[in-house]
N, C-alpha and C positions, 0 to 999 in steps of 0.2 A: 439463109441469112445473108446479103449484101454490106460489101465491106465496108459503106460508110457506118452501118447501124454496129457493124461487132466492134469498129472503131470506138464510135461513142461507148460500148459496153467496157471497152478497155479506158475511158476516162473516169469513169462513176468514182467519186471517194467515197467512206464511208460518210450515212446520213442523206446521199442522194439517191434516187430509183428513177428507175428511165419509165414512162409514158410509151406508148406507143398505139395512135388512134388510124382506123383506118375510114374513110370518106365511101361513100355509097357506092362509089368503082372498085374499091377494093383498093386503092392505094394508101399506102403510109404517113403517116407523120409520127416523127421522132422528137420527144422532145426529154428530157430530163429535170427532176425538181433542185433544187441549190436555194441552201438556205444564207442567203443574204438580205438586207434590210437594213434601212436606216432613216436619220432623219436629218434634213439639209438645215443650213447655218438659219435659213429662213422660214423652218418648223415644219418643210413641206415632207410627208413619208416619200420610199422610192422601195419598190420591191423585185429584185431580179428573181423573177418567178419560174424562167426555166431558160432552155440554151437559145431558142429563136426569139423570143423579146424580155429586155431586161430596159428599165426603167433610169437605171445607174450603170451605164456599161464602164464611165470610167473607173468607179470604184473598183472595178476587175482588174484595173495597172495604176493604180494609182502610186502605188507602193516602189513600182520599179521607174515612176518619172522623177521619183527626189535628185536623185543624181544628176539632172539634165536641166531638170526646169529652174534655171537661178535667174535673176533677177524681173524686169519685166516681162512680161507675157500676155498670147491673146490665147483662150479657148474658143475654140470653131466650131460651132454645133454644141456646145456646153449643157443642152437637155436643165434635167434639172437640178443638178450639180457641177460646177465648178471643176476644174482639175485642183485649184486649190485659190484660198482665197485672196485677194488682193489685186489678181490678173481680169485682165479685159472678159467678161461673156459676149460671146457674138452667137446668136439663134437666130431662124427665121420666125420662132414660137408657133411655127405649124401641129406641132408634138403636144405640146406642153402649157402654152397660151399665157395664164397669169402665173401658173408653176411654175415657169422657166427661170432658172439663174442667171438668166442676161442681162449686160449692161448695154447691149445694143443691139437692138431688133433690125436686122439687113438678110441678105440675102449672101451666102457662101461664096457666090461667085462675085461676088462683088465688095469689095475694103476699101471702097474709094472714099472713105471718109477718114482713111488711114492715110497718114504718110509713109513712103516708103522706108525699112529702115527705122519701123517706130520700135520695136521688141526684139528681147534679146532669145524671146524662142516662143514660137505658136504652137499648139498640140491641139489636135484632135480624135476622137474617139468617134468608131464607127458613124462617122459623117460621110467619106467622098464614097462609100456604096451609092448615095442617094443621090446624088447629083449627077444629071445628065450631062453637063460638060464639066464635067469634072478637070480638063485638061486647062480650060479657065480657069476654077478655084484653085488649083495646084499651083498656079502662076503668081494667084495672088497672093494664097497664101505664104510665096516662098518672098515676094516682094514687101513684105511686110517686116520681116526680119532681116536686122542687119546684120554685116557681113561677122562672120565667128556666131552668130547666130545657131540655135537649134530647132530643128523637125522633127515633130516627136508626134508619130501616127500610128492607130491602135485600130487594126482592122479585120474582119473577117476573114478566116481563111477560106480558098474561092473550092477549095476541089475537094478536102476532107471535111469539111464542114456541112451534111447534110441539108439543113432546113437554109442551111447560106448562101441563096442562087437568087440571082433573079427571077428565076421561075418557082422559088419554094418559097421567098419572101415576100411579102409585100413592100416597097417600097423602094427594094434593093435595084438599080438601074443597070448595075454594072457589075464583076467578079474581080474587082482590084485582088494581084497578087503581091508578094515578094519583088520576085522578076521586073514587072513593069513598073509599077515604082523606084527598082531602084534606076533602073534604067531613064522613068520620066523626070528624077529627081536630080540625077545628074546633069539632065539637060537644062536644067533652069540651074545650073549653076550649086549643087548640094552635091557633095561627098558622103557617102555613108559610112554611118561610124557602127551600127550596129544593128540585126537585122535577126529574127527569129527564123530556122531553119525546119521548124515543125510549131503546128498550131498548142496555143496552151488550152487551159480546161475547158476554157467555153468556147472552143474554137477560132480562137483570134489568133493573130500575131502584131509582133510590133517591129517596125522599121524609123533607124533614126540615124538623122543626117545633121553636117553640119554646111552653113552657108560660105561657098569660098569670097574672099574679098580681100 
């Protein structure tokens, strides 16, 4: 048994059971069932059906951004849920199409229809996996929020998180850790105030900074 898989076996709570299918080479896939469900402000269902695709990954931290998210806000990648309501949706609607909870169909790398300094904090949920230059969206996204501002990012962990690679996911570009983050975060001008030091249930972490000015 390889130690991403006994790993998972040590996260199961009760009412979950892990999957485990294997492809015509004999190779693995891990996944685990979790019973989450709901239904968005705008009636659409959303079912995070196991650890490698989940339909509402923010409802997985939604609970731990009250503290952070005050006043305005943009969600970045927003899928088909909001982090909460009242703040900016930004999707490309690649995902999700007419589903999507966005107030503005763009593309990540790009807020130029944002002024700089417009939100008092931007969050996003398992988005900068997917982007290729993600070192642009990181930019813009920090440029968006003004100074005392918060960064509040909800992401896959790259190394214990089996199915969470670029080569086990589809769509995943890149293995964002802790590390580099805090590291790329600092360099656009973001202090970090708080940082997960081991991945939570469904393999994520969260790191969150505040903008210096």
């Amino acid at each position: 048994m390889s130690k991403p898989l006994q790993y998972h076996l040590d996260l199961l709570l009760p009412g979950e059971y892990m999957i485990i299918k294997k492809d015509m080479s004999g190779n693995s896939s891990l996944f685990y069932n979790a019973v989450e469900e709901g239904v968005t402000s705008k009636g659409i269902s959303w079912n995070n059906v196991h650890i490698s695709y989940r339909e509402n990954a923010t409802y997985s931290v939604r609970d731990r951004t009250i503290p952070w998210l005050i006043g305005s806000g943009i969600d970045i990648g927003c899928g088909k849920e909001k982090v909460m309501e009242g703040c900016v949706g930004v999707d490309s609607n690649d995902d999700y199409g007419d589903q999507s909870d966005a107030d503005v169909v763009c593309d990540a790398t790009d807020l130029a229809q944002f002024e700089s300094d417009s939100f008092d904090w931007a969050f996003s949920s398992n988005c900068l996996e997917h982007i290729g230059n993600w070192e642009k969206a990181l930019s813009e996204w920090v440029r968006v929020v003004g100074p005392g501002g918060i960064i509040f990012l909800y992401l896959p962990w790259p190394d214990k998180c089996y199915p969470h690679s670029s080569e086990n996911t589809p769509g995943h570009l890149w293995n964002p850790s802790p590390g580099i983050l805090r590291v790329e975060l600092e360099r656009r001008g973001v202090d970090i105030l708080a940082q997960d030091s081991e991945p939570d249930r469904w393999g994520c972490f969260v790191i969150i900074g505040r903008k210096r000015g």
